[in-house]
LODO-461973 format. One record per atom (N, C-alpha, C): residue in three letters; residue number from 0; atom name; x, y, z. Coordinates in nm, 2 decimals, padded with zeros to 4 digits, m for minus. Example, Ala and Ser with C-alpha at 12.3 -4.5 7.8 and 13.67 -1.06 7.14 Angstrom:
<r "Ala"; 0; "N"; <01.32; m00.57; 00.78>>;
<r "Ala"; 0; "CA"; <01.23; m00.45; 00.78>>;
<r "Ala"; 0; "C"; <01.32; m00.33; 00.78>>;
<r "Ser"; 1; "N"; <01.28; m00.22; 00.71>>;
<r "Ser"; 1; "CA"; <01.37; m00.11; 00.71>>;
<r "Ser"; 1; "C"; <01.29; 00.00; 00.79>>;
This chain:
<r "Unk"; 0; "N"; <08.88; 10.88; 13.52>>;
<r "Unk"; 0; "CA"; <08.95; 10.92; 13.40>>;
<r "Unk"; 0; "C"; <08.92; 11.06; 13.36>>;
<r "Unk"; 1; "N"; <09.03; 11.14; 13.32>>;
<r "Unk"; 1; "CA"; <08.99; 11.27; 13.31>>;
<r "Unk"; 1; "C"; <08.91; 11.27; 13.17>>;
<r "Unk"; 2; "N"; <08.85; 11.37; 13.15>>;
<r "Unk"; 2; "CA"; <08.80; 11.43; 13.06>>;
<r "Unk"; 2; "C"; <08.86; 11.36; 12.89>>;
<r "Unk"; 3; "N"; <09.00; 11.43; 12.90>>;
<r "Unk"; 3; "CA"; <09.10; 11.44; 12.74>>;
<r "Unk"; 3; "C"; <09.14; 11.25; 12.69>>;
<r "Unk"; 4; "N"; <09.15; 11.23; 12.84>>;
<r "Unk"; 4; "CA"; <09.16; 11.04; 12.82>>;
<r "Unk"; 4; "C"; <09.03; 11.02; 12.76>>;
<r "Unk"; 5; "N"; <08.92; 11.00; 12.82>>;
<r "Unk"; 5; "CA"; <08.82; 10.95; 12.78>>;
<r "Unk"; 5; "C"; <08.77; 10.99; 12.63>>;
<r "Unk"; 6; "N"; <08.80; 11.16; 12.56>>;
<r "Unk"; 6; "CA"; <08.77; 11.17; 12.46>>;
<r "Unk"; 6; "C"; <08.88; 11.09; 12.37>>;
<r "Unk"; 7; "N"; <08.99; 11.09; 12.40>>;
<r "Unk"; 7; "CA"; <09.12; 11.06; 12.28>>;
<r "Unk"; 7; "C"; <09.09; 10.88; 12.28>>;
<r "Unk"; 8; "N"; <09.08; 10.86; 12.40>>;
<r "Unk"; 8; "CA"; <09.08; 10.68; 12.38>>;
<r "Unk"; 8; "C"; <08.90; 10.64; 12.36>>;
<r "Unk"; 9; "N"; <08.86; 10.69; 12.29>>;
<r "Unk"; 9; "CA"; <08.67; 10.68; 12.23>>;
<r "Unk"; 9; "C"; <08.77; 10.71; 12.11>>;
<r "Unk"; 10; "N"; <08.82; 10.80; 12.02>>;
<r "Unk"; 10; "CA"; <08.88; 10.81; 11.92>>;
<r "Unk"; 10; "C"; <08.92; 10.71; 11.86>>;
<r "Unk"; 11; "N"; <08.98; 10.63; 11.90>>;
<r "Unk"; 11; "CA"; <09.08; 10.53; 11.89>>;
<r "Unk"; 11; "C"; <09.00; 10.44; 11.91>>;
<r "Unk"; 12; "N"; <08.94; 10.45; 11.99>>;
<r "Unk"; 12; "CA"; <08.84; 10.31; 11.96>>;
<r "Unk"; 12; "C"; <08.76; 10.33; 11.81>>;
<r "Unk"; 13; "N"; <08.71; 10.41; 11.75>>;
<r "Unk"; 13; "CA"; <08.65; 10.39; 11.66>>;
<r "Unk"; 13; "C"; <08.69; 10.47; 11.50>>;
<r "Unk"; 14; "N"; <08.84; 10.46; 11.53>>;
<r "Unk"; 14; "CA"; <08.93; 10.52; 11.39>>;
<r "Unk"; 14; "C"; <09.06; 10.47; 11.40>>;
<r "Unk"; 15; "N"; <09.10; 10.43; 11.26>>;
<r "Unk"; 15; "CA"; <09.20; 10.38; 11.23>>;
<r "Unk"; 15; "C"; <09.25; 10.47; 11.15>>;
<r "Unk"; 16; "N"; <09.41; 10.45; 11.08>>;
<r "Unk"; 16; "CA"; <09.43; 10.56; 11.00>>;
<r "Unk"; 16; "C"; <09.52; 10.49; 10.84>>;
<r "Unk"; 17; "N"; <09.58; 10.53; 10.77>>;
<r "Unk"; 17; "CA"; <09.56; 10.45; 10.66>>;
<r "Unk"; 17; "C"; <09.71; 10.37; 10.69>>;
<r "Unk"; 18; "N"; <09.80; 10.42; 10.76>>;
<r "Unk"; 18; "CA"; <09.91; 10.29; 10.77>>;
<r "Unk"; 18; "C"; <09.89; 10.22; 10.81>>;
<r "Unk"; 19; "N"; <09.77; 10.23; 10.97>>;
<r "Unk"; 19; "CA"; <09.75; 10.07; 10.99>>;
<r "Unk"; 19; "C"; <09.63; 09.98; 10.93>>;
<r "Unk"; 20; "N"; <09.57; 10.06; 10.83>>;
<r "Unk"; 20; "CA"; <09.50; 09.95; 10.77>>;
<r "Unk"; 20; "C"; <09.62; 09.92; 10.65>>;
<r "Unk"; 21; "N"; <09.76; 09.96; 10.63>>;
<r "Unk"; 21; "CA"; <09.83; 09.92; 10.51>>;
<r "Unk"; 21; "C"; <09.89; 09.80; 10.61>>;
<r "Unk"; 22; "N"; <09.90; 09.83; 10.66>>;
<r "Unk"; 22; "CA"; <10.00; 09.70; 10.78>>;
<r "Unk"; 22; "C"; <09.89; 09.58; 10.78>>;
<r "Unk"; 23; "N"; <09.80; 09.58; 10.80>>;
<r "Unk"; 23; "CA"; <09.67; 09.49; 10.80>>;
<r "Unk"; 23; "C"; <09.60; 09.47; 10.90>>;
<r "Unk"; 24; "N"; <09.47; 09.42; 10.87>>;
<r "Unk"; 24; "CA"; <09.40; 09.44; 10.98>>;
<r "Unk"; 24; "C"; <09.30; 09.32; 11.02>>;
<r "Unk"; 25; "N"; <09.21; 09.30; 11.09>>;
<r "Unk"; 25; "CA"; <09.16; 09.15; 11.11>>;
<r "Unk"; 25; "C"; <09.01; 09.16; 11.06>>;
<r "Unk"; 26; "N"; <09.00; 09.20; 10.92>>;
<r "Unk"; 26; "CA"; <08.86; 09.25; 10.94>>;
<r "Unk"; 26; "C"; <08.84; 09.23; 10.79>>;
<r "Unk"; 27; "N"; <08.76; 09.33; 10.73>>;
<r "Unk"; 27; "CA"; <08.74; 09.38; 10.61>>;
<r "Unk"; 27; "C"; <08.73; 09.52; 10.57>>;
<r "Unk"; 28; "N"; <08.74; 09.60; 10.46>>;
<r "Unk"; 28; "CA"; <08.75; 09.72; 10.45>>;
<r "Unk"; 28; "C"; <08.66; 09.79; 10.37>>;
<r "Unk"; 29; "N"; <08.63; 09.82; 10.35>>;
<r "Unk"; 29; "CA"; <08.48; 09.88; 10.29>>;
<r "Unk"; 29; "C"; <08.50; 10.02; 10.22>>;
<r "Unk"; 30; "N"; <08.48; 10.03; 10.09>>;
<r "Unk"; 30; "CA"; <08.46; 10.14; 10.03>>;
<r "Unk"; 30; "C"; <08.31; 10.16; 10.00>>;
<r "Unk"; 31; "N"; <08.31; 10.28; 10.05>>;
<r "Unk"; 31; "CA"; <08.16; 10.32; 10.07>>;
<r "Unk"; 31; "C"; <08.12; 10.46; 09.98>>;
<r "Unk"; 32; "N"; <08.21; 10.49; 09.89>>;
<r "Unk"; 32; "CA"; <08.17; 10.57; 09.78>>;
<r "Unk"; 32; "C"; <08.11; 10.51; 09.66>>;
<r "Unk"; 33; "N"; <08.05; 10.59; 09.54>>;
<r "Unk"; 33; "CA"; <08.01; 10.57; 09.48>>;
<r "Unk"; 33; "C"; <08.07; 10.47; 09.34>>;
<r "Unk"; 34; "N"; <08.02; 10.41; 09.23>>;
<r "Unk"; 34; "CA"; <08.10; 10.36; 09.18>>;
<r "Unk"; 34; "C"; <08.17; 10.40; 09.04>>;
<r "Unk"; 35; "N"; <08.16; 10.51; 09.04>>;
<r "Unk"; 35; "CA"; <08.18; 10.62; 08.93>>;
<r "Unk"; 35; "C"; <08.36; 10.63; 09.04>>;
<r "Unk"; 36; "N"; <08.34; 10.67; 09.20>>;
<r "Unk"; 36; "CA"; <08.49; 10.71; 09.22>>;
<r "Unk"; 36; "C"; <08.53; 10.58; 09.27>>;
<r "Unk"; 37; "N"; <08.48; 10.47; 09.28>>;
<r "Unk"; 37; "CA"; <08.57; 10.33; 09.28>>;
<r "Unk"; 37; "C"; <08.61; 10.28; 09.12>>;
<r "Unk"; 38; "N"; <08.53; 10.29; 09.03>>;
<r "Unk"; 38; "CA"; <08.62; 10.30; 08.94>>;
<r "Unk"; 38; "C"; <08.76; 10.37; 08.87>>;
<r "Unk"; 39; "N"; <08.77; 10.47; 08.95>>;
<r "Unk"; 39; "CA"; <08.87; 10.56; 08.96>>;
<r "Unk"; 39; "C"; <09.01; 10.53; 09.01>>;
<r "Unk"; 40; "N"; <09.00; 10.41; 09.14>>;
<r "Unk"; 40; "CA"; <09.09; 10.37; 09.22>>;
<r "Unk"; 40; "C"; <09.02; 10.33; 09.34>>;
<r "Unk"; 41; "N"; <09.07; 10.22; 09.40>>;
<r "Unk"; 41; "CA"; <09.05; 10.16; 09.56>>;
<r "Unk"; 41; "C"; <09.13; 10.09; 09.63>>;
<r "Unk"; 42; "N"; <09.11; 10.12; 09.72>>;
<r "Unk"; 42; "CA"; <09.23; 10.02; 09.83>>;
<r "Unk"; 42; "C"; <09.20; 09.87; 09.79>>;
<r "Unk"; 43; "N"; <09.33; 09.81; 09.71>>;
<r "Unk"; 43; "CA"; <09.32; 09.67; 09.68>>;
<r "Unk"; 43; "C"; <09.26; 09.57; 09.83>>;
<r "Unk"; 44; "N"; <09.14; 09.53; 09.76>>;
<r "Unk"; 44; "CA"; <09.09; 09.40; 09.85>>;
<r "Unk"; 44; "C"; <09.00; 09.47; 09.91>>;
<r "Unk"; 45; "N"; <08.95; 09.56; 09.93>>;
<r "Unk"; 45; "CA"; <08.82; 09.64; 09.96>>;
<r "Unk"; 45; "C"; <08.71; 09.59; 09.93>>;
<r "Unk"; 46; "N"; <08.59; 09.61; 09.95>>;
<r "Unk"; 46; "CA"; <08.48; 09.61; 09.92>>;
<r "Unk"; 46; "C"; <08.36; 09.66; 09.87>>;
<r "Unk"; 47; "N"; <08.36; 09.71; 09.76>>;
<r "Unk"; 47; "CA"; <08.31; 09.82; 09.75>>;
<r "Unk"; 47; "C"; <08.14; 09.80; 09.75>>;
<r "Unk"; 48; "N"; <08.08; 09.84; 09.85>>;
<r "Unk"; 48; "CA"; <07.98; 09.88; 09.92>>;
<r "Unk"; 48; "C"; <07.94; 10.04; 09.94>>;
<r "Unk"; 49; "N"; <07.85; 10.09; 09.85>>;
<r "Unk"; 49; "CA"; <07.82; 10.23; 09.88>>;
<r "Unk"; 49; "C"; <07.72; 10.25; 10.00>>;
<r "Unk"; 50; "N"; <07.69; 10.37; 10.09>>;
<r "Unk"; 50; "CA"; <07.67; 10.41; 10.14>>;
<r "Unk"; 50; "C"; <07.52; 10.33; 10.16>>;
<r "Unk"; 51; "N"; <07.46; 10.42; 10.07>>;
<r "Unk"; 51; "CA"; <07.33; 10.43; 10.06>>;
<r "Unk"; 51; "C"; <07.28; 10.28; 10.03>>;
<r "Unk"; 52; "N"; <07.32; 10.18; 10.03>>;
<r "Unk"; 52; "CA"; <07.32; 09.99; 09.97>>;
<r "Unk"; 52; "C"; <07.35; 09.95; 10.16>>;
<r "Unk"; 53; "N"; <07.41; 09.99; 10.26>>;
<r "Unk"; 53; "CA"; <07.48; 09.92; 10.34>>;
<r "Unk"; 53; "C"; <07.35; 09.85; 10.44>>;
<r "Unk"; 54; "N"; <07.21; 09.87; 10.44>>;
<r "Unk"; 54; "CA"; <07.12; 09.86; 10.50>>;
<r "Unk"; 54; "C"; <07.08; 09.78; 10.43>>;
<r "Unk"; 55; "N"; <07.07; 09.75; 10.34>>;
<r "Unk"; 55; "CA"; <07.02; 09.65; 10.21>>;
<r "Unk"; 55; "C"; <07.10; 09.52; 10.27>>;
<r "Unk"; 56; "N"; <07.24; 09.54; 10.18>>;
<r "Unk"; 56; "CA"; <07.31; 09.47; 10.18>>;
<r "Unk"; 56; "C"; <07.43; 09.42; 10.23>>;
<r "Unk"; 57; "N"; <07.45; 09.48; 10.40>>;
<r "Unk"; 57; "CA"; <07.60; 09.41; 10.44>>;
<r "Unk"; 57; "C"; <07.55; 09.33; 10.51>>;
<r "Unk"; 58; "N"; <07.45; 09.21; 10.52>>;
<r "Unk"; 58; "CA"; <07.48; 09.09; 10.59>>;
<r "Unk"; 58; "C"; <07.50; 09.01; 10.46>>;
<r "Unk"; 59; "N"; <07.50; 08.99; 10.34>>;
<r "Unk"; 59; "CA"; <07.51; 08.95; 10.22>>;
<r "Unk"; 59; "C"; <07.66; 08.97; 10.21>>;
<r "Unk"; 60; "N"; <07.73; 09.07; 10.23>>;
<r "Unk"; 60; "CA"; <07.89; 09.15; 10.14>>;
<r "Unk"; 60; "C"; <08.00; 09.12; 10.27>>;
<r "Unk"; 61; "N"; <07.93; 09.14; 10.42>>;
<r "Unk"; 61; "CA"; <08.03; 09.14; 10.53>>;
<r "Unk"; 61; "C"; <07.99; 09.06; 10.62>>;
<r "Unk"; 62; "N"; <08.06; 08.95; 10.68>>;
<r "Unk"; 62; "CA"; <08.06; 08.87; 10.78>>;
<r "Unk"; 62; "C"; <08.02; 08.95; 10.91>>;
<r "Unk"; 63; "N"; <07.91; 08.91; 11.00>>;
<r "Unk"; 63; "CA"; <07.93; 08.96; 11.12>>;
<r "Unk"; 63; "C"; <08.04; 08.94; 11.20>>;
<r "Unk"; 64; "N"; <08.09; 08.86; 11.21>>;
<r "Unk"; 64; "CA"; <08.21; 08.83; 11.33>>;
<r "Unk"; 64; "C"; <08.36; 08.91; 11.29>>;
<r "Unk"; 65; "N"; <08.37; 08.98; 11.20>>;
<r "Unk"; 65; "CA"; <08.46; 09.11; 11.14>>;
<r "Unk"; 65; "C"; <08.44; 09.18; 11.18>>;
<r "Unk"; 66; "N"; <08.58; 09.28; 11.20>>;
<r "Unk"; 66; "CA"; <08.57; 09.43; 11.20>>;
<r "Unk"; 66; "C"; <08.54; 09.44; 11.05>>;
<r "Unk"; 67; "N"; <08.46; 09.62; 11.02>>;
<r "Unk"; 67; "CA"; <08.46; 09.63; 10.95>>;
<r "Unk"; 67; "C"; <08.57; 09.79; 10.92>>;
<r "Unk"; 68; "N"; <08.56; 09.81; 10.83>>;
<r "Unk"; 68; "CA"; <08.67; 09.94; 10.84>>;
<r "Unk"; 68; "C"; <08.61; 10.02; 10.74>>;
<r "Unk"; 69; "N"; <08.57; 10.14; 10.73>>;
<r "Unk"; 69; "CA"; <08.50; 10.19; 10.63>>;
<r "Unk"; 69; "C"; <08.58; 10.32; 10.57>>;
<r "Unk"; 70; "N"; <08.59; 10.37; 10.40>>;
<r "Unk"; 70; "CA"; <08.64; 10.47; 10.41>>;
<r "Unk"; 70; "C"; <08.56; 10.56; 10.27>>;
<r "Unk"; 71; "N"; <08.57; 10.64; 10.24>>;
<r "Unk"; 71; "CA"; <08.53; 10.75; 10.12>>;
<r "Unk"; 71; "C"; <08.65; 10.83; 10.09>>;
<r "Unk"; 72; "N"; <08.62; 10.92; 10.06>>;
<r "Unk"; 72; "CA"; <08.72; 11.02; 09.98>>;
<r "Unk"; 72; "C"; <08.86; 11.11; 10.07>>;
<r "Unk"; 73; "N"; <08.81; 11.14; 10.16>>;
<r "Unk"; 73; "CA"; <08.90; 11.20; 10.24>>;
<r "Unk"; 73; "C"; <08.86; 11.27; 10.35>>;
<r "Unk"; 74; "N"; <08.93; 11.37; 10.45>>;
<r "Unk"; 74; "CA"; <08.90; 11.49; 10.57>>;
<r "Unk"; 74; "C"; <08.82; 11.50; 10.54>>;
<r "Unk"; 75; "N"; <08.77; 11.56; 10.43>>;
<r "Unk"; 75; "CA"; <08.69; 11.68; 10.38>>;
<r "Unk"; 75; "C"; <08.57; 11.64; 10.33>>;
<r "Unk"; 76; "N"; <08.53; 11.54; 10.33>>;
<r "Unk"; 76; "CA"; <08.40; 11.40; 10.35>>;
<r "Unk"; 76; "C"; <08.35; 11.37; 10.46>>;
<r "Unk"; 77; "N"; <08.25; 11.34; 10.47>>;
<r "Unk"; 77; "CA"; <08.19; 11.26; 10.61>>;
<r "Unk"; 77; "C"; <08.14; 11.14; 10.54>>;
<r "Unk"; 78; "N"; <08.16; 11.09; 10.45>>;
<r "Unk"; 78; "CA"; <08.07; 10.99; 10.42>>;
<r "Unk"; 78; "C"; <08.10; 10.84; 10.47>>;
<r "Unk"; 79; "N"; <08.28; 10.85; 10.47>>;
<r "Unk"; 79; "CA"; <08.31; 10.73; 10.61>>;
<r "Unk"; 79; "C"; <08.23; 10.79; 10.74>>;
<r "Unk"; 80; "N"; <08.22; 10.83; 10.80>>;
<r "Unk"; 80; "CA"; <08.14; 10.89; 10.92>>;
<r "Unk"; 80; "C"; <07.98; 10.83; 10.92>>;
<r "Unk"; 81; "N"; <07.93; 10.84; 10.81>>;
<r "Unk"; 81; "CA"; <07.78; 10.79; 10.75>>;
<r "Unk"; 81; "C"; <07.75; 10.62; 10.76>>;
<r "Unk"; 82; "N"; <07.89; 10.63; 10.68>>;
<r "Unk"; 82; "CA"; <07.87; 10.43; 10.63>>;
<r "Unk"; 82; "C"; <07.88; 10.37; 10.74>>;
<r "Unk"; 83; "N"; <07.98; 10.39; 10.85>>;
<r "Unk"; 83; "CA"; <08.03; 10.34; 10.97>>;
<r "Unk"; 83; "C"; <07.86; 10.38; 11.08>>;
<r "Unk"; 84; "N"; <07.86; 10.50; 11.05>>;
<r "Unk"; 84; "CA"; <07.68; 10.48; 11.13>>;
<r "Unk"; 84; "C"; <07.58; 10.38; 11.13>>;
<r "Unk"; 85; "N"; <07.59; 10.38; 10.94>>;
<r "Unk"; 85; "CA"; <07.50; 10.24; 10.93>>;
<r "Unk"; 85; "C"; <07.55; 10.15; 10.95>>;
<r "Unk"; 86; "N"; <07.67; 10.06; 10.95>>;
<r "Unk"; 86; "CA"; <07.74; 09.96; 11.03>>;
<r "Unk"; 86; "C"; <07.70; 09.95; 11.14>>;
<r "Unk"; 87; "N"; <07.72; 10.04; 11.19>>;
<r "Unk"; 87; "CA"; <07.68; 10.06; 11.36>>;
<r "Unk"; 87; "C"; <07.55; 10.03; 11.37>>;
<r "Unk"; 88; "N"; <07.44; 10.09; 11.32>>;
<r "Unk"; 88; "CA"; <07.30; 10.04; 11.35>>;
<r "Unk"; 88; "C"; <07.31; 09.89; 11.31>>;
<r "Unk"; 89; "N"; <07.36; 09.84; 11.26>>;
<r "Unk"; 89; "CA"; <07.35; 09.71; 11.22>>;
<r "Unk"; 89; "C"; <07.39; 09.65; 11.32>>;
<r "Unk"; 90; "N"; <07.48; 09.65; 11.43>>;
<r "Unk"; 90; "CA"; <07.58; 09.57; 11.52>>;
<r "Unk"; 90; "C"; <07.72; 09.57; 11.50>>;
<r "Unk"; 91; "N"; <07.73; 09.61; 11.37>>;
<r "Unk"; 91; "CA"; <07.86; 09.55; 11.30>>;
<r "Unk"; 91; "C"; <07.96; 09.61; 11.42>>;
<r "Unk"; 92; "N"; <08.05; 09.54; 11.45>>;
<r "Unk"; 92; "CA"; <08.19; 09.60; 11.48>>;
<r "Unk"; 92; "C"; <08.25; 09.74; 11.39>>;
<r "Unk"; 93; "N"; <08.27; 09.79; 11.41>>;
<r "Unk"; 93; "CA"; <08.29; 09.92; 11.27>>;
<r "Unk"; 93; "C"; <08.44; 10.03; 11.32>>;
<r "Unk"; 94; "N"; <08.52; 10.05; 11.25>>;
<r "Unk"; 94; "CA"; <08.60; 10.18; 11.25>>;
<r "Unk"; 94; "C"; <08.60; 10.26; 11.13>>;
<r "Unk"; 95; "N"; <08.63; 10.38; 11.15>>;
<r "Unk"; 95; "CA"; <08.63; 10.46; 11.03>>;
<r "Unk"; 95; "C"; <08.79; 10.49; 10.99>>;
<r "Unk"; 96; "N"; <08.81; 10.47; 10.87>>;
<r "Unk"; 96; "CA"; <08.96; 10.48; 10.82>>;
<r "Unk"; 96; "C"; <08.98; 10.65; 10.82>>;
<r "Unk"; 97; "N"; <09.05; 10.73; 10.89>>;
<r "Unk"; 97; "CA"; <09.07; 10.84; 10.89>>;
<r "Unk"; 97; "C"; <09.15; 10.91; 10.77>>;
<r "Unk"; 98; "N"; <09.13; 11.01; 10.71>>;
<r "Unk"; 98; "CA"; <09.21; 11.05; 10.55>>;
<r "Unk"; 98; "C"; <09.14; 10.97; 10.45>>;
<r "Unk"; 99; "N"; <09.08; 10.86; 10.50>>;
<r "Unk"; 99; "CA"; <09.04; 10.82; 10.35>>;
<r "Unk"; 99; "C"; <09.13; 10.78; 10.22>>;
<r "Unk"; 100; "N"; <09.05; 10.75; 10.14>>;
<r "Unk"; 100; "CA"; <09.10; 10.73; 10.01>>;
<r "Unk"; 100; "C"; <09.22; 10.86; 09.97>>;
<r "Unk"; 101; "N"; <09.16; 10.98; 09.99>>;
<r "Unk"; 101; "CA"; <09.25; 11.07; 09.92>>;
<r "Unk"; 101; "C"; <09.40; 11.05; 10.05>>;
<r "Unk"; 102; "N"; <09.42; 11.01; 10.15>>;
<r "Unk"; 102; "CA"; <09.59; 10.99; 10.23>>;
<r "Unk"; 102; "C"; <09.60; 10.86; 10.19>>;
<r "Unk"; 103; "N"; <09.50; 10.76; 10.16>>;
<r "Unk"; 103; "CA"; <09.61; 10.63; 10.11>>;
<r "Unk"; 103; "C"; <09.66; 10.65; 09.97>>;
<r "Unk"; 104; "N"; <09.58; 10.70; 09.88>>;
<r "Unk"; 104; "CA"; <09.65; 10.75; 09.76>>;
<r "Unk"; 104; "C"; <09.80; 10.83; 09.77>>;
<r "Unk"; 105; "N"; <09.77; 10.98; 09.86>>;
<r "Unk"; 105; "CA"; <09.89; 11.08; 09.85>>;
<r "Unk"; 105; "C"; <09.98; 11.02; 09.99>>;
<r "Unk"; 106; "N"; <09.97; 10.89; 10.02>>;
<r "Unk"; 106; "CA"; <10.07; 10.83; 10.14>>;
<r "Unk"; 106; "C"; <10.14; 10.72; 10.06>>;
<r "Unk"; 107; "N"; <10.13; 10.68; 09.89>>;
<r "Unk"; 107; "CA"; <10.18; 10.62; 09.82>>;
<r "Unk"; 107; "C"; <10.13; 10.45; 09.86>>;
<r "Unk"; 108; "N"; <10.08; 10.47; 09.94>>;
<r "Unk"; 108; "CA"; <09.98; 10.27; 09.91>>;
<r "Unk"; 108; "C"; <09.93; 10.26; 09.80>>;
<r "Unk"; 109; "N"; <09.91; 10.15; 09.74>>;
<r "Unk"; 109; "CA"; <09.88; 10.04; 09.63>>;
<r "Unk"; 109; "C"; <09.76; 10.13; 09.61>>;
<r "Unk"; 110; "N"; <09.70; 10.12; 09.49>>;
<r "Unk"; 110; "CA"; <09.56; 10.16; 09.42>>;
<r "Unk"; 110; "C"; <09.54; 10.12; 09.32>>;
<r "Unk"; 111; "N"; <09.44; 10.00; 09.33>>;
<r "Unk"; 111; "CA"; <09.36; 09.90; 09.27>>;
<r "Unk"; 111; "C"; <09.28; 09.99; 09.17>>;
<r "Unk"; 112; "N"; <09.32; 10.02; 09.03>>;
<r "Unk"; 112; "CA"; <09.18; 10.05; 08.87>>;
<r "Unk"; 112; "C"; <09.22; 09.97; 08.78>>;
<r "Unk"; 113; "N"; <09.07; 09.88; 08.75>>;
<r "Unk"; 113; "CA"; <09.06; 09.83; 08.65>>;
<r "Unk"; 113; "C"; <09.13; 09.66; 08.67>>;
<r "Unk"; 114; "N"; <09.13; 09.64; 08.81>>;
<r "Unk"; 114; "CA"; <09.21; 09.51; 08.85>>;
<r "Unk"; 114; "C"; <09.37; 09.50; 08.84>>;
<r "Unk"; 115; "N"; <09.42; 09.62; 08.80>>;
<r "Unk"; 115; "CA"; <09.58; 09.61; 08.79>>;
<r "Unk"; 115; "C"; <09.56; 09.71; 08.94>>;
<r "Unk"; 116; "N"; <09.67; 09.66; 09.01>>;
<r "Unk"; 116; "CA"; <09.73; 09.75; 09.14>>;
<r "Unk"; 116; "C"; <09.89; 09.80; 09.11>>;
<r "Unk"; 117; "N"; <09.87; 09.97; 09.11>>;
<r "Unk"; 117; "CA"; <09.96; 10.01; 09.11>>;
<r "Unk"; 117; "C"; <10.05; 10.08; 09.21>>;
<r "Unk"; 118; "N"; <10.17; 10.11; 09.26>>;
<r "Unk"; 118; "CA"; <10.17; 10.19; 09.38>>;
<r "Unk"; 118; "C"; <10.25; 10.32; 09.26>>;
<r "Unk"; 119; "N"; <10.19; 10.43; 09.36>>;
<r "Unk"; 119; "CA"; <10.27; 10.56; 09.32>>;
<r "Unk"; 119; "C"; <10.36; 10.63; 09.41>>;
<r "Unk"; 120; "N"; <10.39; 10.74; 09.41>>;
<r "Unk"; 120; "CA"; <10.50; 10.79; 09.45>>;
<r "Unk"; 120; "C"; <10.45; 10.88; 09.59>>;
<r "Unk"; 121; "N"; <10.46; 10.85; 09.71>>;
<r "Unk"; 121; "CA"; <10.40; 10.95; 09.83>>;
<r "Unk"; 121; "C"; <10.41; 11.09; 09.78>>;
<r "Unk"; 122; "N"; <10.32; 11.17; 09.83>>;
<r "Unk"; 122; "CA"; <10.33; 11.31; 09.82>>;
<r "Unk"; 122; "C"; <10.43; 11.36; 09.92>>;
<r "Unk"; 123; "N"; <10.55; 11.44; 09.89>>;
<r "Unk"; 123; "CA"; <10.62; 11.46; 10.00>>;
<r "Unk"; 123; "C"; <10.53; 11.57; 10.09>>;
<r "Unk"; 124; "N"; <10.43; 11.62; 10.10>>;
<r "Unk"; 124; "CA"; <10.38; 11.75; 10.19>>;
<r "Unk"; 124; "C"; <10.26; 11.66; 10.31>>;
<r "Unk"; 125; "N"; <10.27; 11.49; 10.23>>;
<r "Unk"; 125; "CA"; <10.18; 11.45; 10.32>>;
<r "Unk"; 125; "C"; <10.24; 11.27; 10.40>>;
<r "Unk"; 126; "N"; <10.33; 11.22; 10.36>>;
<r "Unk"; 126; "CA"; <10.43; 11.11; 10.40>>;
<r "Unk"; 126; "C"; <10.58; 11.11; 10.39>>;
<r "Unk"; 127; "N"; <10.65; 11.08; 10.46>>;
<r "Unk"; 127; "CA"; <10.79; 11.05; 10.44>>;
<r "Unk"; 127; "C"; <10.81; 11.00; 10.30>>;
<r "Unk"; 128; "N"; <10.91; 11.09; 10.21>>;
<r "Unk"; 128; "CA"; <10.94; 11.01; 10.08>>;
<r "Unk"; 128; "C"; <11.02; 10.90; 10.05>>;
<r "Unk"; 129; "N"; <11.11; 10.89; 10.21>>;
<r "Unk"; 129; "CA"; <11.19; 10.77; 10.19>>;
<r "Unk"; 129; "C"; <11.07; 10.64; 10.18>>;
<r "Unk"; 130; "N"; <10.95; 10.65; 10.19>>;
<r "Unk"; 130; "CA"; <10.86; 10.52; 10.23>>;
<r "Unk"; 130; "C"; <10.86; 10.47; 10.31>>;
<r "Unk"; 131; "N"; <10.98; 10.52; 10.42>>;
<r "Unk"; 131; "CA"; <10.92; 10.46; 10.58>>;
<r "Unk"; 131; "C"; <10.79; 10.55; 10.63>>;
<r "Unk"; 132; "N"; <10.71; 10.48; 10.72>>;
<r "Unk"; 132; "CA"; <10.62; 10.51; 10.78>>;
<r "Unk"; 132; "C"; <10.68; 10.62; 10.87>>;
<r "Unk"; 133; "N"; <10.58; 10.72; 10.95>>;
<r "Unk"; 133; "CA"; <10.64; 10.82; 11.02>>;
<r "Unk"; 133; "C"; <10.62; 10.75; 11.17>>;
<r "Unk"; 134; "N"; <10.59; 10.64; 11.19>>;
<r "Unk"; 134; "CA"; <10.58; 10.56; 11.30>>;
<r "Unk"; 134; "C"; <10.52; 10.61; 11.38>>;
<r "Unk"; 135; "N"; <10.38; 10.68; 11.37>>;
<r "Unk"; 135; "CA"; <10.36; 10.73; 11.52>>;
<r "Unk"; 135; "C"; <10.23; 10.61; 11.52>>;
């Protein structure tokens, strides 16, 4: 296997991106920010599990026999990168949701504050406005 295969399909083995966790997934999803910005909004049906708790407490919050899916704020974060680490030291099965919170917000998916789930309007500079998926 050349080189570019072996990096791009390790990729993909351990990132997902936020349409296909909107499509669904066989697992659980894990919000790993704090609760100051989960109060703010979260991907409905999430978990919210901060970072710094995941050593404590994901045999208590997450099933072993699950993927788990982890995500924080966005690119410009590593803290999915972090949480999915400690997943990882645990055993867990684990992917890291790519974009985060801030592309499932500005890609117009549902966002869960306060127990009401609302959907908003995609950012046209970051998803198709018609609300089809860009299918790749």
């Amino acid at each position: 296997m050349n080189s570019a295969v072996a990096y791009f399909s390790g990729r993909l083995a351990f990132e997902t991106d936020v349409a296909d966790v909107a499509r669904g997934i066989d697992g659980v999803v894990v919000d790993a920010r704090n609760a100051e910005s989960w109060r703010q909004g979260h991907v409905p049906g999430a978990v919210h599990l901060p970072t710094a708790e995941i050593a404590e407490r994901a045999a208590e919050v997450v099933g072993r026999d699950v993927e788990v899916v982890v995500y924080c704020w966005g690119p410009g974060c590593n803290g999915a990168t972090k949480a999915a680490l400690e997943f990882a030291r645990l055993g867990y099965a684990v992917k890291e949701m790519i974009g985060g919170f801030e592309y499932w917000a500005r890609e117009g998916y549902p966002v869960e504050v306060d127990g009401v789930v609302e959907r908003r309007s995609p950012d046209p500079l970051t998803a198709p406005v018609s609300g089809v998926a860009c299918a790749c």
